[in-house]
C-alpha positions in Angstrom: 14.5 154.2 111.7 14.4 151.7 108.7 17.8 153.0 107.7 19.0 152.2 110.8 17.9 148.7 111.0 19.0 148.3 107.4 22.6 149.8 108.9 22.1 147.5 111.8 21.6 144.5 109.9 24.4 145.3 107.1 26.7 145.7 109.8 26.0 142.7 111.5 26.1 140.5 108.4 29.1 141.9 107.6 30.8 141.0 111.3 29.4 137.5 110.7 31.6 137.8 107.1 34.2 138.6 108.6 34.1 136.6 111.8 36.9 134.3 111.8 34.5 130.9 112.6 32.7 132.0 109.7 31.6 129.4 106.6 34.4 129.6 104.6 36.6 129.1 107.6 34.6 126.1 108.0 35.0 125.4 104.5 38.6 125.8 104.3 38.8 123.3 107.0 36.9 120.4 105.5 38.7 121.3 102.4 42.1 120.7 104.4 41.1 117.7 106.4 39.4 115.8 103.4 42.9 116.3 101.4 45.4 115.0 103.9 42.3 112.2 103.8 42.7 111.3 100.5 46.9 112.0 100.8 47.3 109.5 103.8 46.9 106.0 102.1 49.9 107.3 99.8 51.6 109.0 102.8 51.7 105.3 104.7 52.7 103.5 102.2 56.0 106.1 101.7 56.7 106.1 105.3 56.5 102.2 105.5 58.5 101.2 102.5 60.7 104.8 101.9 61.3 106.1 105.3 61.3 103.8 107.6 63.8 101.8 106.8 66.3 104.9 106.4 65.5 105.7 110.0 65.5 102.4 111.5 68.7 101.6 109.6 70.6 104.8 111.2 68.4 103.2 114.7 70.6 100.2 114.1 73.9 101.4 113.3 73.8 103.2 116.6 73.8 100.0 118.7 76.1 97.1 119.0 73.4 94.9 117.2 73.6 90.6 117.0 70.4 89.3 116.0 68.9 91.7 118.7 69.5 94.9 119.9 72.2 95.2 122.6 74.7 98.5 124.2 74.2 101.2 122.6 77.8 102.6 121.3 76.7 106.1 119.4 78.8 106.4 116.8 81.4 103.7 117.6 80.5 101.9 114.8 80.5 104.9 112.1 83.7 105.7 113.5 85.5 102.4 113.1 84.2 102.0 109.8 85.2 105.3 108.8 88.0 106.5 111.2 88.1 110.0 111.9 86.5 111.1 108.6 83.5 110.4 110.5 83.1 113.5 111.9 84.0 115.3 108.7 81.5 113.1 107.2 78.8 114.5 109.6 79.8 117.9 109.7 79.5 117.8 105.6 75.7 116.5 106.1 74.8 119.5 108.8 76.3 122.0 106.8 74.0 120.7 103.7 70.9 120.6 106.0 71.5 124.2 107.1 72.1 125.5 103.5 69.1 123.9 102.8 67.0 125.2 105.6 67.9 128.6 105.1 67.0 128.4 100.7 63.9 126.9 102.2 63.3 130.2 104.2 64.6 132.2 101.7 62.2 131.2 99.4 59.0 131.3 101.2 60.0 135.2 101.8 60.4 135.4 98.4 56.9 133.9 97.5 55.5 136.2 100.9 56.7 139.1 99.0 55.1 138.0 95.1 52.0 137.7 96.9 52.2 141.5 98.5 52.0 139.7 102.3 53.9 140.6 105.1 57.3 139.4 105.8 56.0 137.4 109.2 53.4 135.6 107.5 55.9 132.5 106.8 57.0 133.0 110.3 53.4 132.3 111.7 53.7 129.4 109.8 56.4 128.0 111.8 54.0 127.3 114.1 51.8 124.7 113.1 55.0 123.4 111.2 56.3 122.8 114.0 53.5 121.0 115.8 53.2 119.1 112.5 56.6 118.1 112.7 56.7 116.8 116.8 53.9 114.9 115.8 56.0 112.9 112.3 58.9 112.7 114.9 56.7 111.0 117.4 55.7 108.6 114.8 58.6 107.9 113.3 60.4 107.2 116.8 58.0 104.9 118.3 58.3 103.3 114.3 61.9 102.5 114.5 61.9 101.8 118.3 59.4 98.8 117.7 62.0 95.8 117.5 63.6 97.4 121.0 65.4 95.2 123.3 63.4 93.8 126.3 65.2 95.4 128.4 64.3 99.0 127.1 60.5 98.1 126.5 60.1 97.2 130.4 62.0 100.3 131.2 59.5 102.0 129.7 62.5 103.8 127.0 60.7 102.5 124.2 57.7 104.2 125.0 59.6 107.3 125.9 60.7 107.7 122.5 57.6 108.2 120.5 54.0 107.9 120.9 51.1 106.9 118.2 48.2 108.5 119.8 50.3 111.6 120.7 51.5 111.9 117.1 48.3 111.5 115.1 46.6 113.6 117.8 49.1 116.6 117.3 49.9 116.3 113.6 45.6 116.7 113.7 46.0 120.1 116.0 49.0 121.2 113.5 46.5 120.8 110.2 44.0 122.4 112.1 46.5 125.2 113.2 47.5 125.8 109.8 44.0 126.1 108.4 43.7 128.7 111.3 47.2 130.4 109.5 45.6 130.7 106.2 42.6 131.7 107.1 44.5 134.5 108.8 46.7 134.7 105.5 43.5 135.5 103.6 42.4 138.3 105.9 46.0 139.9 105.1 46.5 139.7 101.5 45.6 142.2 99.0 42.2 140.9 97.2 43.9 140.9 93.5 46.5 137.7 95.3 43.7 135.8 96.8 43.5 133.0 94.4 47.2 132.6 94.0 47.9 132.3 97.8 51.6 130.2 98.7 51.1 127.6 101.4 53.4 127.9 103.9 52.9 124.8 106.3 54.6 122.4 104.1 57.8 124.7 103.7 57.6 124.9 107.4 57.7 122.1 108.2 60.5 121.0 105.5 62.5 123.7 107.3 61.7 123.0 110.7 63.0 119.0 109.9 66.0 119.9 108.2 67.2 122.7 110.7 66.0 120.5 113.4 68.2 117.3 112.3 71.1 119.5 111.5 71.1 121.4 114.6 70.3 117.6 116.6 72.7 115.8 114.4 76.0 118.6 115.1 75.6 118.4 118.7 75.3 115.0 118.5 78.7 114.3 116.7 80.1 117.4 118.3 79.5 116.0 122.3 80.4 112.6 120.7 84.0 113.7 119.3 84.8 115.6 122.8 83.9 112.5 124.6 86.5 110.7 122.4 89.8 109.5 123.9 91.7 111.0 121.0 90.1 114.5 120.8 93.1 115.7 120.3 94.5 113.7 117.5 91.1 113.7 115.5 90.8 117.4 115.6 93.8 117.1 113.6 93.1 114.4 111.1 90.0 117.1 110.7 91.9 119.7 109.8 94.0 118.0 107.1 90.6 116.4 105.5 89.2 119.7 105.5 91.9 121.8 104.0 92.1 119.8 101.4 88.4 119.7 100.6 87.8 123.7 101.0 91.0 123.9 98.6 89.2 121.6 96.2 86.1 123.2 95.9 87.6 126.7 95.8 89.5 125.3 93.0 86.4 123.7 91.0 84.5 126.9 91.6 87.3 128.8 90.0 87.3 126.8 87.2 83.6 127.2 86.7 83.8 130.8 87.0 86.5 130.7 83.9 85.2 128.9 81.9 82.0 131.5 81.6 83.9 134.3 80.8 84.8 135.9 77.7 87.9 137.9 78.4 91.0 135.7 77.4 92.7 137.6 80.4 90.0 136.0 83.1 90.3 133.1 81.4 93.9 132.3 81.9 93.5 133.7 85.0 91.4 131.5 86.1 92.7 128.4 84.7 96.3 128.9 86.3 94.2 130.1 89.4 92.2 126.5 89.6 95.2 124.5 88.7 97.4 125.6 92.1 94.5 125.3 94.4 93.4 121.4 92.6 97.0 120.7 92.8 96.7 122.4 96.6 94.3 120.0 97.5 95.7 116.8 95.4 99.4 117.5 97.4 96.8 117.7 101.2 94.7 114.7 99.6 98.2 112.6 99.8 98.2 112.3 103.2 94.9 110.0 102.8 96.9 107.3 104.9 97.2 109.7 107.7 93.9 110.9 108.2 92.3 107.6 107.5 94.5 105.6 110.1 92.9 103.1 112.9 89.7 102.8 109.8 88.2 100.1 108.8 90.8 99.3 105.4 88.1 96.1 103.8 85.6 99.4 104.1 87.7 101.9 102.2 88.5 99.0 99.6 84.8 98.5 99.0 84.4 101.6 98.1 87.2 102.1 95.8 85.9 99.1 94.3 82.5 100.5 94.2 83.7 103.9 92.6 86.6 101.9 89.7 83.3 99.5 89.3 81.1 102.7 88.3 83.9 104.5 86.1 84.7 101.3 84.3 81.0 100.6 83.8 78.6 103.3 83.0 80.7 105.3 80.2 81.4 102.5 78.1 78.1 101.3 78.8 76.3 104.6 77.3 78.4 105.2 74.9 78.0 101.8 73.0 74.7 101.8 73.8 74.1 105.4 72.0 75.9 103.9 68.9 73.9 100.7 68.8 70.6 102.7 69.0 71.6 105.4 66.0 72.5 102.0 64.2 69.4 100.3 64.5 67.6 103.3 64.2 68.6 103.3 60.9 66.1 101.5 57.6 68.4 98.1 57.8 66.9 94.5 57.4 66.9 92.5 60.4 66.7 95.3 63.0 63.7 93.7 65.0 65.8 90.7 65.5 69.6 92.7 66.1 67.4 94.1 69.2 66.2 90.7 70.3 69.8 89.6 70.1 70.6 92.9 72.3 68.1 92.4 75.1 68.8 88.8 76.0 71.0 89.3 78.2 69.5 91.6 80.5 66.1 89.3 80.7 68.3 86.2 81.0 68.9 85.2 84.6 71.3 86.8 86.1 73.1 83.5 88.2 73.1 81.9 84.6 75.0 84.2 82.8 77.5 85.1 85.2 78.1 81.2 85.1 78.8 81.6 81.9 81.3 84.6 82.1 82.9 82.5 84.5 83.6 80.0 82.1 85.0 81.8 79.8 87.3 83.7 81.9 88.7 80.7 83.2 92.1 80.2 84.3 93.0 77.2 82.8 94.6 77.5 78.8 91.8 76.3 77.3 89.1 78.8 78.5 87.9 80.7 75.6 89.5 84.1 76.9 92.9 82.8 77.2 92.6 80.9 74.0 91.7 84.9 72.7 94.4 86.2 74.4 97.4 83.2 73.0 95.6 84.4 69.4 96.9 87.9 70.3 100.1 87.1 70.7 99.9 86.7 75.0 100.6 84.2 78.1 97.5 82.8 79.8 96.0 84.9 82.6 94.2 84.3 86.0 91.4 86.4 85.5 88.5 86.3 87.6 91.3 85.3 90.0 93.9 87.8 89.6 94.2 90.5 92.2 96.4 92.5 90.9 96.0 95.9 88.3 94.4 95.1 85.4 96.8 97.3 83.3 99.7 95.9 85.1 98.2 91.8 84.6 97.5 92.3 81.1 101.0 94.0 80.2 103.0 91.3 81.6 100.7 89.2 79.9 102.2 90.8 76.5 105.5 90.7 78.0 106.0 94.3 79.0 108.1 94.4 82.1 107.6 98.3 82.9 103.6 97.2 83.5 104.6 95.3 86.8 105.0 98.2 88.9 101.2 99.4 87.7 99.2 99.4 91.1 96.5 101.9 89.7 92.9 101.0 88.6 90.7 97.9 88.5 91.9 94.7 89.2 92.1 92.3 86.5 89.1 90.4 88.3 87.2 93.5 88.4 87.6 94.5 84.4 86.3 90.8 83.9 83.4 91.9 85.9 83.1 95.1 84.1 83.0 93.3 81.1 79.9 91.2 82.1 78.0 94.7 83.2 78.5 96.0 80.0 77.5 93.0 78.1 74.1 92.6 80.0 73.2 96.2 80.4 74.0 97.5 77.0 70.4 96.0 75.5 68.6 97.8 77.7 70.5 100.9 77.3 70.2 100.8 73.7 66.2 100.1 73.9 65.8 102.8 75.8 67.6 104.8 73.6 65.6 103.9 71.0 62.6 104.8 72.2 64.2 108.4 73.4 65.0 108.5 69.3 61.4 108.0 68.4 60.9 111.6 69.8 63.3 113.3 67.8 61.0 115.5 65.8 61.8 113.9 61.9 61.5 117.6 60.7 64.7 118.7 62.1 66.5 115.6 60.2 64.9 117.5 57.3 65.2 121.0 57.7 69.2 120.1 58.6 69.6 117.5 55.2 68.3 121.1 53.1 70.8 123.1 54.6 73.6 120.8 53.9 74.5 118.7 56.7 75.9 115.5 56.8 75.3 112.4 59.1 77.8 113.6 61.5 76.3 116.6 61.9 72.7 115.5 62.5 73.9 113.3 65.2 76.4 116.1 66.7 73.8 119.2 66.5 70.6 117.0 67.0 70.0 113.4 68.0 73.1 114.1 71.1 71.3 117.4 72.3 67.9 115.8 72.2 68.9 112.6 73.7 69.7 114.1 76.9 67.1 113.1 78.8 67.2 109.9 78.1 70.8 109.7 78.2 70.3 111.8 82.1 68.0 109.2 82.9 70.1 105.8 82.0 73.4 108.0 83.5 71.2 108.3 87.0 69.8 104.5 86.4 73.7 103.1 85.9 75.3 105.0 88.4 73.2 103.8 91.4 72.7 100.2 90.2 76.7 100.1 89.9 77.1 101.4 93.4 74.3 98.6 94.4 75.4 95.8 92.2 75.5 92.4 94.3 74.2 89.6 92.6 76.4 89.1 89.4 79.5 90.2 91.6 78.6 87.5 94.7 78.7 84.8 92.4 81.4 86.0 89.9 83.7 86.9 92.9 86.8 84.4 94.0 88.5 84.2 97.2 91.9 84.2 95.4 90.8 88.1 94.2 91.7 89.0 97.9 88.4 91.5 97.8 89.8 93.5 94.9 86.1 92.9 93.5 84.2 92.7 96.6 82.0 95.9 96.2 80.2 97.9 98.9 77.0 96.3 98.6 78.6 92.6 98.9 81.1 93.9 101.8 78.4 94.6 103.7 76.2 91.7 102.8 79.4 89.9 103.8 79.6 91.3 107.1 76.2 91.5 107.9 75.2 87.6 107.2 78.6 86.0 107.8 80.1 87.9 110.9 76.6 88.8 112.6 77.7 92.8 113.1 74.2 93.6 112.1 74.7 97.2 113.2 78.3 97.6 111.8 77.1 96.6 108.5 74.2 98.9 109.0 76.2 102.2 109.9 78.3 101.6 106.6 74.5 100.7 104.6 73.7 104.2 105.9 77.2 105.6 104.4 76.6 104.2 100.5 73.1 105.7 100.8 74.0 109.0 102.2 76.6 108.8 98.9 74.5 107.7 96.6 71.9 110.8 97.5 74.5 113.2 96.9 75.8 111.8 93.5 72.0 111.6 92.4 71.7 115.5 94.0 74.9 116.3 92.0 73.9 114.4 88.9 70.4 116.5 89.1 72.2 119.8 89.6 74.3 118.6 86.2 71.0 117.6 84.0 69.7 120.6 85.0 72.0 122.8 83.3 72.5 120.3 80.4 69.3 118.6 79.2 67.4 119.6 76.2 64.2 118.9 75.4 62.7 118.9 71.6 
């Protein structure tokens, strides 16, 4: 009878162990909620000042927009900006979001299977991801609907489009959902993986976003391009655009896979392989004026301003800042005071300085730059006011007749301005390159002098390596302030220039203030981001493969 009740009792203390509104359950709940407590202050603060804006700047672009909302014209204003790249544009952006929905999935099978759990517990996880992510989408739609016309707001739109207490109240039920997914995880894993159990409700909900935007964002542009009244002619422009781009990247690819391989034969193979397809796709690129036709031509300039700006710009930049650094890295007197000399110019008012540059690149004879260029053996120049090539200005400057037909490159206007970029940002360049040479372990300097190398050689085999990071970081740093340079180029820029200088940034700045097409500007705002997130994506990718740490 005792071993009974013993029995009894074991059993039922072990159902209450195992029932699934047992302590730990409880537990694992408070755990959960008191986390997303302490993550919400920081999660606000993102949303106000990180995402927000991006969504209520893609809000604006999607409405004819003067000082207040108005008609709403879809993607009118991408398309005018843009022309019929548009839709390549977009299609480029779905594809990415699907690539990157399925790694996500990918991955949390991958981490299912390390932790010896069945393939469908990510797929549970869908579940409260998904509840997690109608509840963001709430929020974020009644966020960027909050400035909505009168109009919509006693129609009742604006509160069709997203709803606070909704949100927070089913982002609440999705946390408390996935608490009930992991307690249910637990029950299925293997003892031994316990402790080391993957999360799935944040990659479910990463996937459900990006699959969900992609799959929202494709129909979109897809039901937008077949109510176009030149379907037919788009299609078309597509098709060139897109040859040319698949040809492109089948080309790079091939070169990548060459230059990994160690038979000569593959090699060659390769090489002459990559060259046809880039030529391929060079020869389809050529019919640029075709597929870019009824665009917006001050948009395309801007950003072939934007792009000779960056190329001009951040090389040069780097590179001289790398030598200075070595240099003063070096036991010479008076190095405190050569980097003092260095950093004024970046700490020095901007609107100041580029006075200044404008007063020596002044047209008149006298300027200091023209009296430079007379010492050289040249006739004056227009500068700062000179719209043409820079190669082609500064040839006939010398005298040589064959540089007149030069239409290629920067303008001379725009070199000027390339000039000043370099001369303010190479201080701070070389700073931080000084302090990235402060980590250089002194022992390798050592270990190399004994085995007999030279100066060369240390700075070849181990301050270049080792300065990757650093030199990553100033790369990423340059290459996104050049594409949102304004202030130097708004007051350096002349009207007599004819927009050869006028970047993105103070295009749209221009169009937005002094034309009032607040959503025009904004659809093309939303472009240069979209571009500067892929060169920043690209430029990761690149580091990735290339930095070296000590």
């Amino acid at each position: 009878m005792t071993v009974e009740i013993g029995a009894n009792t074991e059993t039922a203390v072990s159902k209450h162990k195992t029932s699934f509104f047992s302590g730990q359950t409880w537990r694992i709940v408070r755990e959960s909620l008191t986390a997303y407590a302490f993550l919400t202050p920081a999660l606000l603060i993102i949303f106000t000042f990180g995402i927000f804006p991006i969504f209520f700047a893609g809000y604006v672009s999607l409405y004819k927009w003067r000082i207040k909302q108005n008609a709403w014209r879809g993607l009118d204003n991408y398309v005018n900006a843009m022309g019929d790249v548009t839709y390549v544009f977009i299609g480029i952006i779905v594809i990415a979001l699907l690539i990157t929905s399925i790694f996500t999935a990918y991955n949390a099978t991958k981490k299912a299977k390390t932790a010896h759990l069945p393939l469908y517990t990510p797929i549970l996880a869908l579940i409260p991801g998904a509840v997690i992510t109608y509840g963001i989408t709430q929020l974020l739609l009644r966020a960027i609907t909050f400035f909505a016309w009168e109009e919509a707001i006693e129609a009742g739109e604006a509160a069709r489009l997203g709803n606070v207490s909704v949100g927070f109240g089913v982002i609440i039920g999705g946390i408390l959902l996935s608490t009930v997914a992991r307690r249910l995880q637990l029950q299925l894993a293997h003892p031994n993986f316990r402790r080391a159990l993957p999360d799935f409700t944040v990659t479910a909900v990463s996937f459900t976003i990006t699959a969900g935007i992609a799959i929202i964002l494709g129909r979109f542009a897809y039901t937008s391009l077949h109510a176009s009244d030149r379907y037919g002619l788009a299609v078309i422009r597509m098709q060139y655009l897109s040859a040319a781009l698949i040809v492109l990247i089948a080309g790079y690819m091939i070169w990548t896979w060459g230059a990994k391989q160690h038979s000569t034969l593959k090699l060659v193979a390769s090489i002459i392989g990559a060259t046809i397809l880039i030529a391929g796709g060079v020869w389809l690129g050529n019919m640029w004026s075709v597929v870019s036709a009824d665009a917006d031509a001050d948009f395309y300039q801007s950003l072939s301003v934007t792009i000779w700006y960056s190329l001009g710009t951040v090389p040069l930049q780097l590179g001289i800042s790398m030598v200075l650094a070595y240099m003063l890295y070096q036991p010479i007197k008076g190095k405190g005071l050569f980097r003092i000399v260095f950093f004024i110019p970046y700490i020095a008012p901007a609107v100041a300085t580029a006075g200044i540059f404008q007063a020596m690149f002044n047209l008149r004879e006298s300027s200091v730059a023209n009296q430079f260029f007379l010492m050289l053996g040249g006739d004056p120049l227009r500068w700062l006011r000179e719209p043409a090539s820079a190669i082609s200005a500064i040839g006939t400057g010398f005298g040589i007749e064959a540089a007149a037909n030069w239409t290629a490159g920067p303008s001379l206007a725009l070199f000027v301005i390339i000039l000043y970029n370099i001369w303010v940002y190479v201080g701070y360049d070389t700073v931080i390159f000084l302090a990235g040479l402060g980590n250089v372990p002194f022992t390798l300097y050592e270990a190399a002098k004994i085995d007999g190398a030279n100066s060369w050689q240390l700075f070849r085999h181990i301050t270049f390596p080792l300065l990757s990071p650093t030199t990553y970081f100033l790369s990423v740093v340059s290459v996104i302030g050049t594409f949102k340079a304004f202030n130097h180029i708004y007051v350096l820029r002349e009207a007599a220039a004819q927009g050869t200088v006028d970047a993105a940034s103070v295009h749209f700045f221009v169009t937005f203030q002094r034309a009032s097409r607040f959503g025009y500007s904004t659809s093309m705002a939303v472009v240069l981001f979209i571009v500067i997130l892929t060169l920043y994506l690209i430029q990761n990718r690149i580091a990735a493969r290339s930095v070296h740490y000590a």
